[in-house]
C-alpha positions as CSV (number, residue, x, y, z in Angstrom):
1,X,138.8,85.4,155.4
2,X,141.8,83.1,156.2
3,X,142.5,83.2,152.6
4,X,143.6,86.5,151.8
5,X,140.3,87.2,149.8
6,X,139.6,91.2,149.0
7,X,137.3,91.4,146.5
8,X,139.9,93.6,144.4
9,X,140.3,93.4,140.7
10,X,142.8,90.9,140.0
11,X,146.5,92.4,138.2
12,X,149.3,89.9,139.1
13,X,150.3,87.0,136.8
14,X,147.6,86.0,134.5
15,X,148.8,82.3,135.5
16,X,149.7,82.3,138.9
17,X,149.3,79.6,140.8
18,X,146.3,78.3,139.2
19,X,147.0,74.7,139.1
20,X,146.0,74.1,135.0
21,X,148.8,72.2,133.9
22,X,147.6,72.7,129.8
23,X,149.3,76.2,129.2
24,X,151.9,77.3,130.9
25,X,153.3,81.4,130.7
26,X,156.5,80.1,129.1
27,X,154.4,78.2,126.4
28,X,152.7,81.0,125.8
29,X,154.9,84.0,126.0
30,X,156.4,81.7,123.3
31,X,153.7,81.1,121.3
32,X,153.5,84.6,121.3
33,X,156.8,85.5,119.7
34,X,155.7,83.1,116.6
35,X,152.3,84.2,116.1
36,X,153.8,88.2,116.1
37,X,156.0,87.3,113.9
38,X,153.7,85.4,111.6
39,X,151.2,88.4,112.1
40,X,153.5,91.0,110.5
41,X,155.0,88.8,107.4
42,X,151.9,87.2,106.7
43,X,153.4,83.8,106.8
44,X,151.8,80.7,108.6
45,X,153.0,79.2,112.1
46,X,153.9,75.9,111.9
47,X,151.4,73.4,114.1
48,X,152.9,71.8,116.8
49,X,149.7,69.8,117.2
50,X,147.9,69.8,113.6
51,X,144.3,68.0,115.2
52,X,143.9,71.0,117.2
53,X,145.1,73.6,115.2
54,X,143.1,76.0,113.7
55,X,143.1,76.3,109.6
56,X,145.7,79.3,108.6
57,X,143.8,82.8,107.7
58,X,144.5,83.7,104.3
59,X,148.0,85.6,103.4
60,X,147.9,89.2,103.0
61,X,149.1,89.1,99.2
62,X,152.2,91.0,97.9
63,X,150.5,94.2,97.1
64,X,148.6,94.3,100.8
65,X,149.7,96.8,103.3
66,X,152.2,95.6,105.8
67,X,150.7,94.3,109.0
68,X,150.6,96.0,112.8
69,X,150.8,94.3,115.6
70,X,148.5,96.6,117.9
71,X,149.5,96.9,121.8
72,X,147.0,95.6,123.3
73,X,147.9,92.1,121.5
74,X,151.6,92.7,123.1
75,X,149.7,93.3,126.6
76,X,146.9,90.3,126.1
77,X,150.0,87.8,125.8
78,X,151.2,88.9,129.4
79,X,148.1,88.3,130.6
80,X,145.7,86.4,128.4
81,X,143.1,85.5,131.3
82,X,142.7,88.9,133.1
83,X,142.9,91.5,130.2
84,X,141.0,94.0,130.9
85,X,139.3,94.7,127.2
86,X,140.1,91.1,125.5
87,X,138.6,88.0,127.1
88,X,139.9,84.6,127.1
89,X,138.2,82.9,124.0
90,X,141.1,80.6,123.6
91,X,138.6,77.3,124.6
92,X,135.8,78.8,122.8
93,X,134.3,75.9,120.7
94,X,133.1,71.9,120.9
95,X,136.1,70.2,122.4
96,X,138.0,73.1,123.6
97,X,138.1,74.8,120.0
98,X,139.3,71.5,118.3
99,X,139.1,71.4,114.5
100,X,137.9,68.2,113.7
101,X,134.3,67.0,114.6
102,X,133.7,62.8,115.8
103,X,133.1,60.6,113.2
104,X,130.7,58.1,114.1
105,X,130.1,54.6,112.5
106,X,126.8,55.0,110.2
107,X,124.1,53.2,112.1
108,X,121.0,54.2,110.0
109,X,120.0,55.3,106.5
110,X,116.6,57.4,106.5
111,X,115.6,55.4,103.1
112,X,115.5,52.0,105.5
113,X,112.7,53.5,107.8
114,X,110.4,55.3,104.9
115,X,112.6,58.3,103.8
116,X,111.3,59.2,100.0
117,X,113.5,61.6,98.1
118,X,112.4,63.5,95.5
119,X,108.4,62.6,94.6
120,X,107.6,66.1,97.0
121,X,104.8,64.3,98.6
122,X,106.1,61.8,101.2
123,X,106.2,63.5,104.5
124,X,110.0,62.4,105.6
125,X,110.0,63.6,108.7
126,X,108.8,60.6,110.8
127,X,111.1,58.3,109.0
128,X,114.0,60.4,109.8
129,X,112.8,61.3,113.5
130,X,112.8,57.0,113.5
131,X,116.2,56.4,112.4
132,X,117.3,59.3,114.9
133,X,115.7,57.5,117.6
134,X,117.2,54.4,116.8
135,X,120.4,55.7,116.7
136,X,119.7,56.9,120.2
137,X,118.5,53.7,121.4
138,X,121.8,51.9,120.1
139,X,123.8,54.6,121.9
140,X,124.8,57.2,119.4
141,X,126.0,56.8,116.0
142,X,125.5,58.7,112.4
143,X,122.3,58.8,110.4
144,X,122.5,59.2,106.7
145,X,120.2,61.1,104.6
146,X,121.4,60.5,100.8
147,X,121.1,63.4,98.1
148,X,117.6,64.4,97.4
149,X,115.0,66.5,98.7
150,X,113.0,65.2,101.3
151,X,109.9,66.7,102.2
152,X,108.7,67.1,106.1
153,X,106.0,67.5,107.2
154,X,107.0,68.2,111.0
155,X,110.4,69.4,112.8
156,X,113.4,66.8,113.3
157,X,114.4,66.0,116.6
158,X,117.7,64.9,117.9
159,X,117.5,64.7,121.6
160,X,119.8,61.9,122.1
161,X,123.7,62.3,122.8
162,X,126.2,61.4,120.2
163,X,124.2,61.2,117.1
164,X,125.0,62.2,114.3
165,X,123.0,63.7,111.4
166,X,124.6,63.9,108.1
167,X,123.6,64.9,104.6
168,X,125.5,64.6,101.5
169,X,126.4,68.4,101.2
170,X,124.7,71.1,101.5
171,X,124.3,71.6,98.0
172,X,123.1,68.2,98.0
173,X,121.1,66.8,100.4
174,X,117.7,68.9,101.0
175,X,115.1,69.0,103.5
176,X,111.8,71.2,102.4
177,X,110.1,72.1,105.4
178,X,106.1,72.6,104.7
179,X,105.3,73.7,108.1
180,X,105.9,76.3,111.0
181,X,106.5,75.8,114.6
182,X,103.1,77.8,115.9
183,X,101.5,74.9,113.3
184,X,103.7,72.0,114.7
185,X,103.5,72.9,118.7
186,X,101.1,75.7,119.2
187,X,101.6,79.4,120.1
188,X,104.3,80.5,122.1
189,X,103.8,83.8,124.2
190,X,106.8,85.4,125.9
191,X,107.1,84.8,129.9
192,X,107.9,88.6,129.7
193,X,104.6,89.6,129.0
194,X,102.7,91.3,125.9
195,X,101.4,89.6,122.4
196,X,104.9,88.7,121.2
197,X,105.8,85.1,119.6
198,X,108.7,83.7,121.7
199,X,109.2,81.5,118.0
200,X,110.6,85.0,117.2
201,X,113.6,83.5,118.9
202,X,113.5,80.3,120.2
203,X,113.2,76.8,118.5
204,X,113.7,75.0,115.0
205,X,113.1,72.7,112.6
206,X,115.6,70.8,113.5
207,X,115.5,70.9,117.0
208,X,118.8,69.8,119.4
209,X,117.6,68.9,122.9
210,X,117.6,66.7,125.0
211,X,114.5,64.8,125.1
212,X,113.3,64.9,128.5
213,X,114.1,68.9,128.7
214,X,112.0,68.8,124.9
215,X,109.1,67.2,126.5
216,X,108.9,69.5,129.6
217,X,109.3,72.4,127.2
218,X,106.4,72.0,124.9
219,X,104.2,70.6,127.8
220,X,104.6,73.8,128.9
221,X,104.3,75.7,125.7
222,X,100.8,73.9,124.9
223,X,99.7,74.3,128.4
224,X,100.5,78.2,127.7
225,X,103.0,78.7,130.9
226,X,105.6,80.2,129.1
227,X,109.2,78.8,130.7
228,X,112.4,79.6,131.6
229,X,114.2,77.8,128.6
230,X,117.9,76.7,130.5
231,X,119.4,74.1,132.5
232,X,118.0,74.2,135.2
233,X,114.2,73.4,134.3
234,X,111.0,75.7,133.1
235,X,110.7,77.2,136.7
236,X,114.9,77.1,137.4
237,X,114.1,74.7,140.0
238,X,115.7,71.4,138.6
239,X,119.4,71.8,140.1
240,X,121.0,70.9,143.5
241,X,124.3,71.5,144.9
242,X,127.6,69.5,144.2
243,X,129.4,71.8,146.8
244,X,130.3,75.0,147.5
245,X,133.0,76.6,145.8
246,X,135.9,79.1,148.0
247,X,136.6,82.2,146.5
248,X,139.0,82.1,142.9
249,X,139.7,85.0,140.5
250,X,138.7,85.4,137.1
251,X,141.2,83.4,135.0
252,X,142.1,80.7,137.4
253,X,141.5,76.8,136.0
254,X,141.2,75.6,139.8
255,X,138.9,76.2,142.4
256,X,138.8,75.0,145.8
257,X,135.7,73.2,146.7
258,X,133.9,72.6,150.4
259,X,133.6,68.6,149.4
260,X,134.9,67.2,146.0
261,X,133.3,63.6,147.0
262,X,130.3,63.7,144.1
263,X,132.6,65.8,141.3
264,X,134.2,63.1,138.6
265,X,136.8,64.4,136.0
266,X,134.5,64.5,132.3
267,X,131.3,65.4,134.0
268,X,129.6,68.4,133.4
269,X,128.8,70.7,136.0
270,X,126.8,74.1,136.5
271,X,129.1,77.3,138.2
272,X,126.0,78.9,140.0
273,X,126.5,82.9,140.8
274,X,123.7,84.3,142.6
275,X,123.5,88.2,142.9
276,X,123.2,90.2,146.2
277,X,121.3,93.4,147.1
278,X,123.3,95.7,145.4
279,X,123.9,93.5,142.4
280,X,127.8,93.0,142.5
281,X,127.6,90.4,140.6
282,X,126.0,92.8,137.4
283,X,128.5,95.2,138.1
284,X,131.1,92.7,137.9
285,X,130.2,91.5,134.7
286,X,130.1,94.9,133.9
287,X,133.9,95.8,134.8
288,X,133.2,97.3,138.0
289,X,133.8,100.9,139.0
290,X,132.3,104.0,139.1
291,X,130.0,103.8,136.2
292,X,128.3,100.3,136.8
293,X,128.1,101.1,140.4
294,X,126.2,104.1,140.1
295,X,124.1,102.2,137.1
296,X,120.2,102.1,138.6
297,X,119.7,97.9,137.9
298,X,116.5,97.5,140.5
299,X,114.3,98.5,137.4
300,X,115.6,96.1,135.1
301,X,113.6,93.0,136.1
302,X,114.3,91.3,132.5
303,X,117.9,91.7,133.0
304,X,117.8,90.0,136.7
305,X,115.2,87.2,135.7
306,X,118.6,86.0,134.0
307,X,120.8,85.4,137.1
308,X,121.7,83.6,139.1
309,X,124.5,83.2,136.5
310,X,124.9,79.5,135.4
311,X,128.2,78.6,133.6
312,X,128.3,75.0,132.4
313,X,131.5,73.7,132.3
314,X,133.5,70.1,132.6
315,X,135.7,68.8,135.8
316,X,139.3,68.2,133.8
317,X,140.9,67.1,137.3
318,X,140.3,66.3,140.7
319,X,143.0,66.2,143.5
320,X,141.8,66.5,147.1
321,X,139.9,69.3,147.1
322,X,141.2,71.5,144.2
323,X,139.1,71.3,141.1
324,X,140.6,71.6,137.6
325,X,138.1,72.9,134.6
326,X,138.6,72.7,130.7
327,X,138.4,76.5,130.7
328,X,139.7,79.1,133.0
329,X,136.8,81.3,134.9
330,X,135.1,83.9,133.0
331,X,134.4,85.7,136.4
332,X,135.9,86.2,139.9
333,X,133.8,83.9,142.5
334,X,133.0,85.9,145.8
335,X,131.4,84.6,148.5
336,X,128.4,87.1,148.4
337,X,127.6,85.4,145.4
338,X,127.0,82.0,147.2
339,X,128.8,80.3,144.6
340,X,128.7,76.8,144.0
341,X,128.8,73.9,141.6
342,X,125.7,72.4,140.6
343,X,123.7,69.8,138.6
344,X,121.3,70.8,136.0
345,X,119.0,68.7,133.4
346,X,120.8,66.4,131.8
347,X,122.3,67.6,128.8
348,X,122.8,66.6,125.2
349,X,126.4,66.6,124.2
350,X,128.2,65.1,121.6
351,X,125.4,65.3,118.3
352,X,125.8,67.5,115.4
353,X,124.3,68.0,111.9
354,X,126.7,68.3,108.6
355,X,125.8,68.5,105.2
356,X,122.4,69.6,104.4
357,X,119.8,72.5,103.7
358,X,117.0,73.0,105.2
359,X,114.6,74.7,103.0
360,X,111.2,76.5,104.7
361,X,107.9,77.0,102.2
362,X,108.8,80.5,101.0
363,X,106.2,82.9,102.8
364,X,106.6,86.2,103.7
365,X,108.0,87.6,106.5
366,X,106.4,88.2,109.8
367,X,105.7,91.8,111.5
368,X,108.5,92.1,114.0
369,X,108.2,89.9,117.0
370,X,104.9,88.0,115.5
371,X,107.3,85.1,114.0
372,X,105.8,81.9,113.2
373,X,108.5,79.9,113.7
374,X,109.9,78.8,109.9
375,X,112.8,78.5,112.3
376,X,116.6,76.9,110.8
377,X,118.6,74.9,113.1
378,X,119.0,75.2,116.8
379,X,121.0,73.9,120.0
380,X,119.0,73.9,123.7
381,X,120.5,72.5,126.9
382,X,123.4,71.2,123.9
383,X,127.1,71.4,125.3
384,X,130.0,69.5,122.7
385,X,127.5,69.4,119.2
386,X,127.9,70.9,116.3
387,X,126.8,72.1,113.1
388,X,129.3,72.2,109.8
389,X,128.2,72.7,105.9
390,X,124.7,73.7,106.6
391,X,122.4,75.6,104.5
392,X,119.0,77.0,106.0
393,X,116.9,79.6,103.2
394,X,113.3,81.2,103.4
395,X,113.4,80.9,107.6
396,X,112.3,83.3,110.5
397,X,115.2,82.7,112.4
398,X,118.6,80.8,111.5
399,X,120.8,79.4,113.6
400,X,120.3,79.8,117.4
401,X,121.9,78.8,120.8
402,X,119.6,78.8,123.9
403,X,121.3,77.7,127.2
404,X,124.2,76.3,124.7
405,X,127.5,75.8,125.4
406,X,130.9,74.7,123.3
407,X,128.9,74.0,120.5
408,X,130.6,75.0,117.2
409,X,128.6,76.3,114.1
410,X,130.9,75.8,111.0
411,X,130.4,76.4,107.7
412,X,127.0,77.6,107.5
413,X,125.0,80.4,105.5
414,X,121.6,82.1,106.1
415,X,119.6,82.7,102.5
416,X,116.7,83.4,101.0
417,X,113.9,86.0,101.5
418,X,115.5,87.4,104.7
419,X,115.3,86.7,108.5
420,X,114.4,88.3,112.0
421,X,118.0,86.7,113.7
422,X,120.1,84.9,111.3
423,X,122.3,84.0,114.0
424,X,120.6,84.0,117.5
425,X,122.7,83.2,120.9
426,X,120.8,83.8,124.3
427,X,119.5,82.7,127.6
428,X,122.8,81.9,129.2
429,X,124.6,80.6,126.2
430,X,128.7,80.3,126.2
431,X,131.9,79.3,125.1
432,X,130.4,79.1,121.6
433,X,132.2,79.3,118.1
434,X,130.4,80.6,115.0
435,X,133.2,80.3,112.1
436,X,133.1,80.9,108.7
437,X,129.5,81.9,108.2
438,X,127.5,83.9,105.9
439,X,124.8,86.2,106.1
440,X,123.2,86.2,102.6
441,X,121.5,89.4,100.5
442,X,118.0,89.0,101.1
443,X,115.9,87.6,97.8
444,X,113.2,89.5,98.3
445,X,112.6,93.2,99.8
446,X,111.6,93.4,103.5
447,X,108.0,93.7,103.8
448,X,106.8,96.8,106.2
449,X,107.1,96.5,109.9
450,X,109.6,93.4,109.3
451,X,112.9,93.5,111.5
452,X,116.4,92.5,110.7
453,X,119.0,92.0,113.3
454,X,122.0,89.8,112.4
455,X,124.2,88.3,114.6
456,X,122.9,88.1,118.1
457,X,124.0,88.0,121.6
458,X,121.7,88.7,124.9
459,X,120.6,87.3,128.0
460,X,124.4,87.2,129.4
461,X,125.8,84.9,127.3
462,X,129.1,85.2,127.5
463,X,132.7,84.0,125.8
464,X,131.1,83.4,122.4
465,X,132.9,84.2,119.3
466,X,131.9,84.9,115.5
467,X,134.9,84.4,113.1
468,X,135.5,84.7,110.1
469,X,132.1,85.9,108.4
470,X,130.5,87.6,105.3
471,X,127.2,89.7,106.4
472,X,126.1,90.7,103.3
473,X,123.4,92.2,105.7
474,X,122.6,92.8,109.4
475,X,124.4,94.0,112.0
476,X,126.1,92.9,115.3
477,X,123.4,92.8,117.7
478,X,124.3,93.1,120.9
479,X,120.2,92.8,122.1
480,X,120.2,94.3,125.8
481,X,120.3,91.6,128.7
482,X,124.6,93.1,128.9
483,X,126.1,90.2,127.2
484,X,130.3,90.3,127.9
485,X,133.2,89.0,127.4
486,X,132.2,87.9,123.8
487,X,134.7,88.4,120.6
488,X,134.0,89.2,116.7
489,X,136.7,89.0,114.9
490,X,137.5,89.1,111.0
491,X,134.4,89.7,109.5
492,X,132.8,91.6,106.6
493,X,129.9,93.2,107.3
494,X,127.2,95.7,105.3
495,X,125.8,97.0,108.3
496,X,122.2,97.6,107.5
497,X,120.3,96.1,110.3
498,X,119.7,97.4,113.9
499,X,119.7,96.2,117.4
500,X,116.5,95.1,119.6
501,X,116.5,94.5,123.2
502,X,113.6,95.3,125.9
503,X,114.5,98.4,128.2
504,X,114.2,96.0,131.1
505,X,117.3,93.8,129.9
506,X,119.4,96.7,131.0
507,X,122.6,97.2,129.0
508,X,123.9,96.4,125.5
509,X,127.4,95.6,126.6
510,X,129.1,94.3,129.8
511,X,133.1,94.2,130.0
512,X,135.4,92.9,127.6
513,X,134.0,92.9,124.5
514,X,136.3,93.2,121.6
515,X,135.7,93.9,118.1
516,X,138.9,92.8,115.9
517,X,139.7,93.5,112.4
518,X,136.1,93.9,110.9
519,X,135.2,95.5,107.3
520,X,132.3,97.5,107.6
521,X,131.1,98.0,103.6
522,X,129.0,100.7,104.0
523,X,130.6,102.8,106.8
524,X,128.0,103.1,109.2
525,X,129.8,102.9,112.9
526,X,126.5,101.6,114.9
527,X,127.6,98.6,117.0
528,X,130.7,98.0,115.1
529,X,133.0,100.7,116.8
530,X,132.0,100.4,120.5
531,X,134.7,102.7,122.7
532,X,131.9,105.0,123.3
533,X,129.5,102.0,124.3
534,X,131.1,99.3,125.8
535,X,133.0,99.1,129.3
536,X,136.3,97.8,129.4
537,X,136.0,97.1,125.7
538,X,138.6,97.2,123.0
539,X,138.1,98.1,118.8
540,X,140.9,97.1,116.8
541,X,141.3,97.5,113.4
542,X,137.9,98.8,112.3
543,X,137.7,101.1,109.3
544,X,136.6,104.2,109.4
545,X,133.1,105.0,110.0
546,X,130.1,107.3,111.2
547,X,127.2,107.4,112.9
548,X,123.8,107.6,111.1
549,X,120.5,106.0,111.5
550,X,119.9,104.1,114.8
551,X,122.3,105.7,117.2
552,X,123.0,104.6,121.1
553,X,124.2,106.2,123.8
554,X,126.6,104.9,126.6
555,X,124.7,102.6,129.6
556,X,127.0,103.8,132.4
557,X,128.4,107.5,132.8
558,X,132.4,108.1,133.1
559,X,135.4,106.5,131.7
560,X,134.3,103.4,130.1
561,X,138.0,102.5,130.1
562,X,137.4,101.3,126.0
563,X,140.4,101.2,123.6
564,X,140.9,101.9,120.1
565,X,143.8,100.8,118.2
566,X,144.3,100.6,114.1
567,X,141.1,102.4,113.8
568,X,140.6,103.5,110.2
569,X,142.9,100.9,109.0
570,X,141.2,97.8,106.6
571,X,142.9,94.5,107.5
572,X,145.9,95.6,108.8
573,X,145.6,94.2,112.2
574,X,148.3,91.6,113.0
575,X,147.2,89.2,114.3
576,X,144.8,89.1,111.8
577,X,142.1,86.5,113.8
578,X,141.9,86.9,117.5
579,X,140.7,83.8,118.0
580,X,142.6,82.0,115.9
581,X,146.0,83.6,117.6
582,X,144.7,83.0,121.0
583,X,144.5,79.3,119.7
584,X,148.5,79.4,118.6
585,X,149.3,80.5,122.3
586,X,147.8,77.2,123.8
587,X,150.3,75.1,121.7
């Protein structure tokens, strides 16, 4: 092609040319230099722009060991969008990562349309699901539930854009939820085949969707055609093309598009990858080279019922034909791929939930894969929203992201008598931030056949990050369908649970996933140390540990090209937060 194109893995300047006029290589070799420095003394950066900054990690106190700045942070800062082992999670996050959620005016108090707290037999749900929907109806807007506990009766729905659900603290405001989603909607059989409850990990009790793409959804579910869950409809047939997109590399902020006539900067668009015959695309996302390319992927028909690959992803800037996105490319776009920008249902963006707990009935838990659906909090076809100081205890299933993008969960702890996934993230889900969360020690012991993961990532979801978290229990499940590019970093972890994920999803791990400065309590390696599992892959800063109990081997044969740095070392690891220090580069 006229343009040079080869196909080749992508070494020059991590910056080159891309057009993004938001970080430049000066600002961040500099930023570099101060977060280095800040990394070894174990002082705080000064914020250039506080709004966006991200809230200091703790100090190392004066008896701590002095900190190490590992090479692969010196490399990453030469070329933070092409690394090799550590993706770009810089963006990661609603609004690009940004530290403070909207406020919006308070246009509803549940007590005005029926809300009851505290009498434990008023069924609150429809008066909450009313001043929701009136919020909708006046555009957006918060909805205040007061302290109290408020029973319901049936799951809360917010499937309008910029509304705003707010409680009065989590150890405040309560909502005690009677009733499970196989009671609420009906049974829900996986499209995979089998007797298995797809409420094992999909839906909640308070339910973020859009409501058209809710509607379709459980039309389907009662129907008993079991959907695709995503963007682009329950048979991936509700999407048409925008334009087709030339060739870029992985890292660039601008493509170049056949006809920019129908993008708008702020809209939201769908980057559509479609595989070829000999699944280039997989291999891709799994770092290429000799080991993915003699991987056998016909066989795994779970894994390819996920692509095409669909990215969703806003238009910052259009000039001519050269397209600008709030994020740089998570992969390179070849034209075997038929790449190209698309639309997609329409999507709920700007809603979030603060200040509450959501309380199930207390019932034991199900046999693994038979969930009921005493399901927490979750975000479907959701791009911009958020959740932040919330609470969810007794449930199946805790937080989750399905086809979810940029949302942030902040602030939020799983308790109670133990769950299947307390953190779920899957079908296509990316550019997430999970932050400060907590995984609490189960109440109760786990009934026979019962399952525990922890915190889950599948279905080739990519460019999420979990930060700054206490696992008290579970593990990092990294569930088949060859998630990449995803980061876990600072976290404390007893690491009692263990992975799931059908044969047919094909690999645990794709490229560039990076585990950074994590604790592991009890000293079991499984999932935590993953240079012998994961392609192009970097552990940093992990303490010593060994294998025992459920024990995997590597998906693709060779050099996995995986590096270790600072293993055996407890928070020593300068900088201390990858994400966070990705964050400090941008300003």
């Amino acid at each position: 092609m006229s343009n040079g194109y080869t196909g080749k893995a992508h070494t020059g300047n991590a910056h080159s040319g891309n057009g993004h006029s938001g970080i430049t290589r000066r600002s961040l070799l500099g930023g570099a230099t101060a977060v280095a420095a800040v990394a070894v003394t174990g002082g705080t950066a000064t914020a250039a722009t506080p709004s966006a900054s991200p809230t200091p990690s703790a100090s190392p106190s004066p008896s701590a060991p002095q900190g190490q700045v590992p090479a692969l942070w010196r490399e990453f800062t030469r070329t933070p969008f092409t690394h090799p082992q550590i993706p770009y999670v810089g963006r990661s996050g609603r609004g690009g990562g940004a530290k403070r959620f909207p406020r919006r005016p308070v246009v509803a108090d549940v007590r005005d349309y029926g809300a009851v707290a505290d009498d434990g037999t008023t069924d609150c749900a429809p008066a909450i699901n009313r001043a929701i929907a009136a919020a909708g109806r006046a555009g957006g807007g918060t909805v205040l539930i007061p302290p109290g506990t408020f029973r319901i009766d049936d799951l809360i729905r917010v499937g309008h854009s910029n509304v705003v659900l707010r409680g009065a603290g989590s150890d405040r405001t309560k909502l005690y939820a009677t009733k499970n989603l196989t009671e609420l909607i009906g049974v829900y059989g996986s499209r995979y085949g089998g007797d298995k409850s797809s409420w094992s990990w999909a839906g909640g009790l308070i339910w973020f969707c859009p409501t058209d793409r809710f509607t379709t959804l459980t039309t389907a579910i009662k129907a008993k055609a079991w959907p695709f869950e995503g963007w682009t409809g329950n048979k991936r047939d509700e999407w048409r093309t925008l334009t087709t997109v030339e060739p870029a590399r992985q890292g660039s902020w601008t493509v170049t598009v056949a006809d920019a006539s129908a993008l708008k900067p702020g809209s939201l668009v769908l980057l559509r990858l479609a595989d070829d015959t000999g699944h280039t695309l997989l291999e891709h996302m799994a770092g290429g080279g000799p080991g993915p390319e003699a991987y056998y992927w016909d066989d795994k028909t779970k894994l390819t019922s996920y692509v095409p690959y669909e990215w969703p992803v806003r238009i910052a800037h259009v000039r001519g034909r050269e397209v600008t996105l709030e994020r740089p490319l998570p992969l390179d776009v070849r034209p075997e791929w038929d790449p190209r920008l698309t639309t997609h249902v329409p999507e709920l963006t700007g809603s979030g939930v603060e200040g509450l707990t959501l309380e199930a009935v207390e019932t034991p838990q199900s046999p693994h894969l038979l969930d009921k659906g005493y399901n927490g909090v979750v975000f479907q076809c959701a791009y911009d929203c958020w959740a932040d100081d919330i609470v969810v205890r007794h449930v199946d299933n805790g937080f989750g992201l399905v086809a979810a993008s940029a949302c942030t969960l902040r602030r939020t702890t799983v308790a109670g008598r133990g769950s299947h996934h307390p953190y779920f993230c899957r079908e296509g889900s990316h550019d997430n931030l999970i932050e400060d969360f907590t995984i609490e020690q189960r109440t109760v012991p786990a009934p026979a056949g019962t399952q525990l993961h922890g915190i889950n990532v599948e279905g080739l979801s990519s460019s999420n990050v979990w930060s700054r978290g206490e696992m008290q229990m579970g593990t990092f499940d990294s569930h088949r369908g060859m998630p990449f590019a995803n980061v876990r970093t600072d976290i404390t972890v007893n690491n009692n649970g263990r992975h799931g994920g059908d044969a047919s999803a094909g690999p645990l791990f794709g490229a560039r996933f990076t585990h950074w400065n994590i604790r592991v309590t009890n000293a079991r390696a499984g999932l935590m140390k993953i240079d012998g599992l994961a392609p192009y892959s970097a552990t940093v800063g992990v303490n010593e540990v060994t294998e025992f109990d459920q024990t995997d081997v590597p998906d693709f044969t060779g050099d996995l090209h995986a590096r270790v740095e600072l293993y055996g070392t407890t928070d020593v690891v300068r900088p201390r937060n990858l994400y966070e220090a990705q964050r400090e580069l941008e300003r």
